[in-house]
N, CA, C and O of each residue as an XYZ file, in Angstrom:
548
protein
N      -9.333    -16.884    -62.864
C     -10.452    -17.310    -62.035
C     -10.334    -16.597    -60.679
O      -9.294    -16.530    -60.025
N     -11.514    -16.075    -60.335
C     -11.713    -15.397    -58.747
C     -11.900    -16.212    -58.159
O     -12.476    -17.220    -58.568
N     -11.360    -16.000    -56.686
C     -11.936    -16.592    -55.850
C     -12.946    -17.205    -55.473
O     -12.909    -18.433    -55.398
N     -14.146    -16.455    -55.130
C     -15.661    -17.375    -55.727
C     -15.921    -18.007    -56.721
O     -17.025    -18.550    -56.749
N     -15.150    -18.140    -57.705
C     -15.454    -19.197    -58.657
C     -14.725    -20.498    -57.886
O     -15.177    -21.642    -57.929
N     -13.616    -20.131    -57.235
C     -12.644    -21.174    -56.998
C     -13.312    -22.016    -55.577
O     -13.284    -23.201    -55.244
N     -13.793    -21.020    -55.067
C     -14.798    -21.172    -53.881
C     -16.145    -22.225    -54.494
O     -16.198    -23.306    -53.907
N     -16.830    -22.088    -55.201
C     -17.525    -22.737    -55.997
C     -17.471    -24.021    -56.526
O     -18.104    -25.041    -56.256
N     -16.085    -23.634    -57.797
C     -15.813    -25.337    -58.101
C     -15.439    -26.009    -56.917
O     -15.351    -27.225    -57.085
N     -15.170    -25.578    -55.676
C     -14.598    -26.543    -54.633
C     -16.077    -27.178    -53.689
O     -16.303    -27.638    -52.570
N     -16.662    -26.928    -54.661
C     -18.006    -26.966    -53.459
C     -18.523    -26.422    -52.081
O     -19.050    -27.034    -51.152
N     -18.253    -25.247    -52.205
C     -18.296    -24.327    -50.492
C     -19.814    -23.617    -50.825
O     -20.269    -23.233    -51.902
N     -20.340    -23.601    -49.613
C     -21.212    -23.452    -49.239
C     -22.016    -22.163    -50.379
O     -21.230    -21.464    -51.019
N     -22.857    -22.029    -50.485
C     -23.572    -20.777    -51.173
C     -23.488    -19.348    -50.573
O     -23.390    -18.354    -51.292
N     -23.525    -19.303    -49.409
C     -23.486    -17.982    -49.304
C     -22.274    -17.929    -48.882
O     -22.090    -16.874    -48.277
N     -20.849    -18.954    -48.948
C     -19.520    -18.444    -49.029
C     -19.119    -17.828    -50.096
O     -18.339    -16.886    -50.231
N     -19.986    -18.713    -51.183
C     -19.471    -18.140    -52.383
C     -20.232    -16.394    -52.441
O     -19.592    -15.551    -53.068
N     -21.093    -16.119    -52.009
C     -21.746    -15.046    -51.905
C     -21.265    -13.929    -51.590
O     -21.314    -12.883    -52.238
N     -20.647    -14.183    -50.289
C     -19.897    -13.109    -49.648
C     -18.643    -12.964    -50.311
O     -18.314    -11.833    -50.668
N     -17.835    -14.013    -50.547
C     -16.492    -13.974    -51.725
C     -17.215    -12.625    -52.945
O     -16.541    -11.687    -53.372
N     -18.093    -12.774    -53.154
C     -18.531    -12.544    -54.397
C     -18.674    -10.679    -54.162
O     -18.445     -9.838    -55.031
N     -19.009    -10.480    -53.072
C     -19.157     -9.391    -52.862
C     -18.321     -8.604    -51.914
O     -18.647     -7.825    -51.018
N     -16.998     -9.062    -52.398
C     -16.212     -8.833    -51.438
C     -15.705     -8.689    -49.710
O     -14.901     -7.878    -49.250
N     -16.488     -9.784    -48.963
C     -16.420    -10.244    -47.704
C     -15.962    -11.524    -47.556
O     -16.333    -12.520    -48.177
N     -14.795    -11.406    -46.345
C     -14.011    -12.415    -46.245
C     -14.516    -13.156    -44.825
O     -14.630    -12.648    -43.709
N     -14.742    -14.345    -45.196
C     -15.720    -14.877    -44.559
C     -14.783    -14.834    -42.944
O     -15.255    -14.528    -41.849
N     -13.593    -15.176    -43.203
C     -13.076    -14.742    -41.474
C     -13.008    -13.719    -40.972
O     -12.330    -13.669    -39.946
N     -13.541    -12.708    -41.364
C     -13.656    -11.269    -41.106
C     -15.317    -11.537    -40.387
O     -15.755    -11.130    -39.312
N     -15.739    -12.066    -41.059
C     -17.649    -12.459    -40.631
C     -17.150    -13.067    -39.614
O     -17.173    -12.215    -38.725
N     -16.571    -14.319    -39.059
C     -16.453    -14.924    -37.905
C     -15.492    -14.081    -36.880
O     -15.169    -14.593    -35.808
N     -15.192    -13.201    -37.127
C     -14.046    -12.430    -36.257
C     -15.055    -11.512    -35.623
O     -14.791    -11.127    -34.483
N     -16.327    -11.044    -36.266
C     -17.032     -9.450    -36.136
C     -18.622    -10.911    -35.086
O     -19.369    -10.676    -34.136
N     -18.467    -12.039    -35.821
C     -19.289    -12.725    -34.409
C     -18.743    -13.022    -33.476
O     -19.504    -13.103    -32.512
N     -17.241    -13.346    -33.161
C     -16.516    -13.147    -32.257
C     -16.072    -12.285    -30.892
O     -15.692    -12.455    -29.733
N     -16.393    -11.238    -31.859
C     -16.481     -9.777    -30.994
C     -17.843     -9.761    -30.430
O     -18.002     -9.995    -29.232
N     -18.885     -9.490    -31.246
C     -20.211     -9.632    -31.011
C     -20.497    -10.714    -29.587
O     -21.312    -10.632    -28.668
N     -19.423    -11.727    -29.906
C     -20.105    -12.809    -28.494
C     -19.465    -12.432    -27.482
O     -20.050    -12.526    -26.403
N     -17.837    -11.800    -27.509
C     -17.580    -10.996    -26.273
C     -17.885     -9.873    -25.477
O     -17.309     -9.540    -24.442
N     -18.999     -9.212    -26.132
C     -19.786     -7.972    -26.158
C     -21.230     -8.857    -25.013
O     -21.934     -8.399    -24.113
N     -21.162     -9.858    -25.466
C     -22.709    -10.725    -24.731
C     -21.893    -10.563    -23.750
O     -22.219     -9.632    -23.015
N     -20.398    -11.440    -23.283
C     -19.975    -12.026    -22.436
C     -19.537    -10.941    -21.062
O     -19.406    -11.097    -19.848
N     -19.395     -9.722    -22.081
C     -19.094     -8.418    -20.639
C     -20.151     -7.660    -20.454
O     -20.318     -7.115    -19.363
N     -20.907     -7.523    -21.329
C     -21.940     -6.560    -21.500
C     -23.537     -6.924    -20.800
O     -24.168     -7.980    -20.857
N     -23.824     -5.880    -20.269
C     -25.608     -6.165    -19.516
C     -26.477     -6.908    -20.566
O     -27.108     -7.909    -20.230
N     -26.513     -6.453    -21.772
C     -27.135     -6.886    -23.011
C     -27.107     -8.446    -23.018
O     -28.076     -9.109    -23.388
N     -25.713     -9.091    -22.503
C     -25.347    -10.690    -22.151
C     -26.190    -11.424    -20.958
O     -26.104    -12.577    -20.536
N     -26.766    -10.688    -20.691
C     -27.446    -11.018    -18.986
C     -28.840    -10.793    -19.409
O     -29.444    -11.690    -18.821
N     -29.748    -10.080    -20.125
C     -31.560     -9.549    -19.781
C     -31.154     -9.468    -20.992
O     -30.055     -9.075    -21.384
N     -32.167     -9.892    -21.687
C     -32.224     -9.273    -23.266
C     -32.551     -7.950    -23.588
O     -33.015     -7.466    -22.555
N     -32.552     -7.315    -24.264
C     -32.457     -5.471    -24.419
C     -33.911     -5.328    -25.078
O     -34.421     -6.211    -25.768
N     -34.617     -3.878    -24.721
C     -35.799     -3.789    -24.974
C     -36.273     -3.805    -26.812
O     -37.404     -3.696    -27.286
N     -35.141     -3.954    -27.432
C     -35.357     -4.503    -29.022
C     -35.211     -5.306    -29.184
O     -34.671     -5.277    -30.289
N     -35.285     -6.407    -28.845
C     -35.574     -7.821    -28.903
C     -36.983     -8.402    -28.651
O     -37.355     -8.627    -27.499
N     -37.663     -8.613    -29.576
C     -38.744     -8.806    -29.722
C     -39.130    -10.000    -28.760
O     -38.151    -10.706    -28.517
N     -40.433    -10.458    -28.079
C     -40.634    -10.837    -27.397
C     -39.638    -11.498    -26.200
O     -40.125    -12.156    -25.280
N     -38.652    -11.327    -26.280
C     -37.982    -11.391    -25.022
C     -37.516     -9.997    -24.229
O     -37.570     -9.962    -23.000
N     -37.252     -9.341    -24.673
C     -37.084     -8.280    -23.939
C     -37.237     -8.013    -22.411
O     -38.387     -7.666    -22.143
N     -36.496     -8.068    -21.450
C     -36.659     -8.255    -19.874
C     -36.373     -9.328    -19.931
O     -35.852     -9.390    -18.818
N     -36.268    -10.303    -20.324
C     -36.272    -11.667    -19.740
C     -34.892    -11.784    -19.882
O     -34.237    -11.350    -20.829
N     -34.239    -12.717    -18.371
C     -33.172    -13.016    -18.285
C     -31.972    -14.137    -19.562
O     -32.180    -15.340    -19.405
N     -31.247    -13.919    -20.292
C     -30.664    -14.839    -20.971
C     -30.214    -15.693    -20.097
O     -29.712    -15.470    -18.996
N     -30.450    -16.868    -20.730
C     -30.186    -18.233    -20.442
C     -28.750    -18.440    -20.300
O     -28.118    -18.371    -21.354
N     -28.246    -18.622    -19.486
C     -26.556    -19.214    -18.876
C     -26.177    -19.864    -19.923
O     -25.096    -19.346    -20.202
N     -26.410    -20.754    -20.751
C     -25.644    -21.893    -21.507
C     -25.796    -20.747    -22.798
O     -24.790    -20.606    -23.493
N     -26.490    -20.279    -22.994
C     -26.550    -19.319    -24.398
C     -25.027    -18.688    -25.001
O     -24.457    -19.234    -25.946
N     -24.648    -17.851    -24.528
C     -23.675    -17.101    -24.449
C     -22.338    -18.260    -23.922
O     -21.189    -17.926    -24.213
N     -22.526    -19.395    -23.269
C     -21.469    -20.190    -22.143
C     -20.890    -20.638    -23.343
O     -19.728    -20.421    -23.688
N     -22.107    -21.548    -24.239
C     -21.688    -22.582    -24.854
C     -20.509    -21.876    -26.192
O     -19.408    -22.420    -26.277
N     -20.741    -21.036    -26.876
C     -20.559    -20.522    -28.006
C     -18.960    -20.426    -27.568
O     -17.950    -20.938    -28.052
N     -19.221    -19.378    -26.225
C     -17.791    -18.741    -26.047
C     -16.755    -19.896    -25.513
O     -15.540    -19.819    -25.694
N     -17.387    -20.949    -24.848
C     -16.409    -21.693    -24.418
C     -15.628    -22.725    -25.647
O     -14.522    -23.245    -25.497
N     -16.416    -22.844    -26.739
C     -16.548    -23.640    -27.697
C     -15.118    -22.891    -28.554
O     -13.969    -23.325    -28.625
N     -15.588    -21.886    -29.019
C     -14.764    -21.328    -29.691
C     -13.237    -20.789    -28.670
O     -12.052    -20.956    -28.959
N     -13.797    -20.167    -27.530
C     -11.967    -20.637    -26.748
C     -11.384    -21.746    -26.604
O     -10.180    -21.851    -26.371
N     -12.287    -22.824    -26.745
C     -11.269    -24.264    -26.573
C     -10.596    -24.185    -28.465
O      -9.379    -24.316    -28.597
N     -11.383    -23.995    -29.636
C     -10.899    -24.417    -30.307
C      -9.209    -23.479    -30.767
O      -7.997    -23.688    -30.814
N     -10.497    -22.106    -31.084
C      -9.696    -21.031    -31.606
C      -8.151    -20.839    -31.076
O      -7.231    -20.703    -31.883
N      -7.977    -20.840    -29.899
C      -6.305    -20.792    -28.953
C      -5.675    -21.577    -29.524
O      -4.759    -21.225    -30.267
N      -6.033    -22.994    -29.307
C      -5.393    -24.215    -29.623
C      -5.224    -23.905    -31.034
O      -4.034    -23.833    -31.340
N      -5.891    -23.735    -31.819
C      -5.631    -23.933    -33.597
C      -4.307    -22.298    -33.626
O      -3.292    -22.280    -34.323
N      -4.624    -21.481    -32.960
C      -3.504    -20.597    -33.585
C      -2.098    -20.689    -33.084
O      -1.057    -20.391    -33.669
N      -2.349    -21.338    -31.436
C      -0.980    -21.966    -31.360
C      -0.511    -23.578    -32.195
O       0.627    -24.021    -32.354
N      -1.136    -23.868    -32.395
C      -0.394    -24.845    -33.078
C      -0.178    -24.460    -34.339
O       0.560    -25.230    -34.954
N      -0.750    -23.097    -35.223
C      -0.467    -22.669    -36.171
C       0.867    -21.873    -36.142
O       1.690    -21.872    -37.058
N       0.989    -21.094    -34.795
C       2.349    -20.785    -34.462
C       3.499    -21.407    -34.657
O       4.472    -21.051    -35.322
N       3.279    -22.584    -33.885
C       4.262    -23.307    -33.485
C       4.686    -24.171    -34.522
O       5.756    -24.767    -34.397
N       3.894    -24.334    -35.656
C       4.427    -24.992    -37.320
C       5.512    -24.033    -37.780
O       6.604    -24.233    -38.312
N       4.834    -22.863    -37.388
C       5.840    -21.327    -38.143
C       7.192    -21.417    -37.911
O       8.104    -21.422    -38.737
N       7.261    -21.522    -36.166
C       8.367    -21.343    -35.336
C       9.140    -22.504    -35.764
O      10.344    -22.265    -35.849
N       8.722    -23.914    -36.110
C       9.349    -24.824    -36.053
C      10.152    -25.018    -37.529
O      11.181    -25.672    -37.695
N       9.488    -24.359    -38.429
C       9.521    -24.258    -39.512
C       8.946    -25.012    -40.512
O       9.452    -25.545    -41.499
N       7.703    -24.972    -40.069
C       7.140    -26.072    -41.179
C       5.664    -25.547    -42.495
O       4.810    -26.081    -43.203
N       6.229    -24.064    -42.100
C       5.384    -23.475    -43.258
C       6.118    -23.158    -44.678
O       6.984    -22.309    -44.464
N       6.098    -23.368    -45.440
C       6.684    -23.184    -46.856
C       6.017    -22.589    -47.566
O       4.804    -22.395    -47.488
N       7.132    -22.062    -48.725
C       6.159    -21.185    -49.618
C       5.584    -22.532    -50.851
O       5.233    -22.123    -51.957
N       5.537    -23.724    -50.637
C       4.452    -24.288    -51.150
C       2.836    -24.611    -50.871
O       1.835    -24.976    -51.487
N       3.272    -24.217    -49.485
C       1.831    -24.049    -48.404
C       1.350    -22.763    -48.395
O       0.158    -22.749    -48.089
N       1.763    -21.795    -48.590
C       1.552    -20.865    -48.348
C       0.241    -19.787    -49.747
O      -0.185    -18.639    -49.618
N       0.022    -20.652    -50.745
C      -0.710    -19.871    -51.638
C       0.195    -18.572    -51.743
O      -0.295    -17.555    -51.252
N       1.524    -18.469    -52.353
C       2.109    -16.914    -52.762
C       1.768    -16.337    -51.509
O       2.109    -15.157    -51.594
N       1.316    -16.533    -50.486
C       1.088    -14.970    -49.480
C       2.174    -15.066    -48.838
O       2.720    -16.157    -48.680
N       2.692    -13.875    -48.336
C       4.048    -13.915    -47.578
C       3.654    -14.597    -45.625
O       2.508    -14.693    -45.185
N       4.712    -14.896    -44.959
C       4.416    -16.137    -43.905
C       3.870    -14.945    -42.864
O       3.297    -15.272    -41.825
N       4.108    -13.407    -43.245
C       3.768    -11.987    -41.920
C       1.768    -12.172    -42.115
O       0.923    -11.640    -41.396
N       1.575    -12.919    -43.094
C       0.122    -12.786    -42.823
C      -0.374    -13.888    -41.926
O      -1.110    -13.623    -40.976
N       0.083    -15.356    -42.252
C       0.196    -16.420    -41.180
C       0.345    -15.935    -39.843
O      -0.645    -15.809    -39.122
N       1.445    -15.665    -39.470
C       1.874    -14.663    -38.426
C       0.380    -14.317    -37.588
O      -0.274    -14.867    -36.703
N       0.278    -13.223    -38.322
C      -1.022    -11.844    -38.269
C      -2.222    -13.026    -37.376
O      -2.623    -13.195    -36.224
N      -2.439    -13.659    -38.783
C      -3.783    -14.400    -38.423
C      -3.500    -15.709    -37.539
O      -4.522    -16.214    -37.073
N      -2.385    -16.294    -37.252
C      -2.520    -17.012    -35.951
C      -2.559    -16.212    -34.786
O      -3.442    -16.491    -33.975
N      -1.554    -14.985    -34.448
C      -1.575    -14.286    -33.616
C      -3.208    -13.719    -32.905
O      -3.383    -13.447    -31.717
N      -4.011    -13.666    -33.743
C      -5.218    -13.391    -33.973
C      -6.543    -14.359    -33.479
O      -7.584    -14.082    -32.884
N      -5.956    -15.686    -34.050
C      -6.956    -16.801    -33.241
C      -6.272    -16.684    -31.748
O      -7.049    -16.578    -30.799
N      -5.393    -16.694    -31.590
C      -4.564    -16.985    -30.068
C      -5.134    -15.915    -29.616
O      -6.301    -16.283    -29.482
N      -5.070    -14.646    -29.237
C      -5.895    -13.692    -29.221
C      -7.488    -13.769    -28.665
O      -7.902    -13.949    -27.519
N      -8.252    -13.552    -29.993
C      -9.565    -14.207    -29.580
C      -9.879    -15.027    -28.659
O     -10.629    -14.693    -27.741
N      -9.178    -16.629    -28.795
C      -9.211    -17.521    -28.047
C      -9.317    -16.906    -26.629
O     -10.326    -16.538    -26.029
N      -7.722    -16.885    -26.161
C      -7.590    -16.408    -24.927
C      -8.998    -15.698    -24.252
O      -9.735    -15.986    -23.309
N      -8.938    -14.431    -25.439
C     -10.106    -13.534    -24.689
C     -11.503    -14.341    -24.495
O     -12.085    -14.218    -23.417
N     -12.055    -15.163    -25.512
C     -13.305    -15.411    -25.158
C     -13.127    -16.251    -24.221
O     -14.229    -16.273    -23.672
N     -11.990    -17.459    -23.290
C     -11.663    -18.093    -22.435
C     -12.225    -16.614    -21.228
O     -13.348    -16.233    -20.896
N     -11.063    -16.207    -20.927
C     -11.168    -15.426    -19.815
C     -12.762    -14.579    -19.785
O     -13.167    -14.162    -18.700
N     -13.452    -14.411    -20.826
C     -14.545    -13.794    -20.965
C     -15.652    -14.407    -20.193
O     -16.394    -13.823    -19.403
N     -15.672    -16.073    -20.632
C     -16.673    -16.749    -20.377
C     -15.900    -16.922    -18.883
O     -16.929    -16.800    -18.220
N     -15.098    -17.071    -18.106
C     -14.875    -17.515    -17.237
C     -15.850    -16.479    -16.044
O     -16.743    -16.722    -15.232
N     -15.209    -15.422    -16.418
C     -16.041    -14.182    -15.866
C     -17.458    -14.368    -16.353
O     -17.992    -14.684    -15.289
N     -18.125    -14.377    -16.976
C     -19.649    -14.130    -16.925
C     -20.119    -15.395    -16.765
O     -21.322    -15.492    -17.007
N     -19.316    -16.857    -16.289
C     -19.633    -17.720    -15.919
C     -20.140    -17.783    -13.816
O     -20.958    -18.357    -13.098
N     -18.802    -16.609    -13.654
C     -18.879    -16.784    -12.409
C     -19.884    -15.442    -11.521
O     -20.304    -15.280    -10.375
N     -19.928    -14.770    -12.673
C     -20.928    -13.583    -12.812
C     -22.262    -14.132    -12.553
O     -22.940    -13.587    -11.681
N     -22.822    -15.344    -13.324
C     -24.198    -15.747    -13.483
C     -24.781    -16.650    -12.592
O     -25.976    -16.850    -12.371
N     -23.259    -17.448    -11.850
C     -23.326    -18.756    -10.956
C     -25.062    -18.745    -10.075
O     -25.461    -17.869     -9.307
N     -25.684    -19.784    -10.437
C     -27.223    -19.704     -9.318
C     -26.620    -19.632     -7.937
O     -25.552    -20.152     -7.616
N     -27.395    -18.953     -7.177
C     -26.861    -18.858     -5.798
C     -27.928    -19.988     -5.003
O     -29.150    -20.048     -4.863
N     -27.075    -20.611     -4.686
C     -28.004    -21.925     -3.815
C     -29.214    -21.470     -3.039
O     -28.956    -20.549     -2.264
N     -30.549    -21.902     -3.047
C     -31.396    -21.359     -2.005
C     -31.026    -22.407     -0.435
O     -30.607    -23.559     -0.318
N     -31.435    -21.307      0.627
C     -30.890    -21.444      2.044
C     -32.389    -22.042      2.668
O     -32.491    -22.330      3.861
């Protein structure tokens, strides 16, 4: 049995099983929107919408747009890969937990949320203080 089948009998979503199916790993999809939202968070494109964006185009993006996502996912993402760390370190990953994969991929992919995390933290902090309304005088 493949994965998307296994994905399937477990009841996961349809187009998880979809992307399984066609060889896309769905944390690879949340890693490449990840990037994508730190790209809003430094980038001019994060501030005025870009002239391919259909009826918005010129118009300023909304502060909470870009705030909410990135702050959301730095509160979670950090926290979940250090505490995924810190099971490792402590020793509480086994190769009964582990689905056969060796513990250097655990590793990899906590190192990875911690990572992200951090960055979209410090990201949003900056285009938080980037966007701040300036009081009228």
């Amino acid at each position: 049995m493949n994965l998307a089948d296994e994905f399937a009998k477990n009841g996961a979503p349809q187009f998880l099983v979809w992307l399984e199916k066609h060889g896309i790993d769905f944390t690879a999809v949340g890693m490449i929107l990840g990037i994508t939202l730190l790209g809003a968070l430094t980038r001019p494109w994060g501030q005025v919408f870009p002239r391919w964006v259909p009826c918005l185009r010129g118009r300023r993006v909304p502060r909470w747009l870009p705030l909410s996502p990135g702050w959301a996912a730095a509160l979670t993402l950090g926290p979940y890969g250090a505490i995924g760390m810190a099971t490792i370190v402590t020793g509480g990953l086994s190769s009964v937990n582990t689905a056969g994969m060796s513990p250097v991929v655990f590793v990899i992919g906590f190192l990875d949320f911690i990572s992200i995390g951090l960055s979209l933290g410090v990201c949003s902090v900056s285009y938080q203080r980037r966007t701040k309304p300036v009081p009228a005088c």
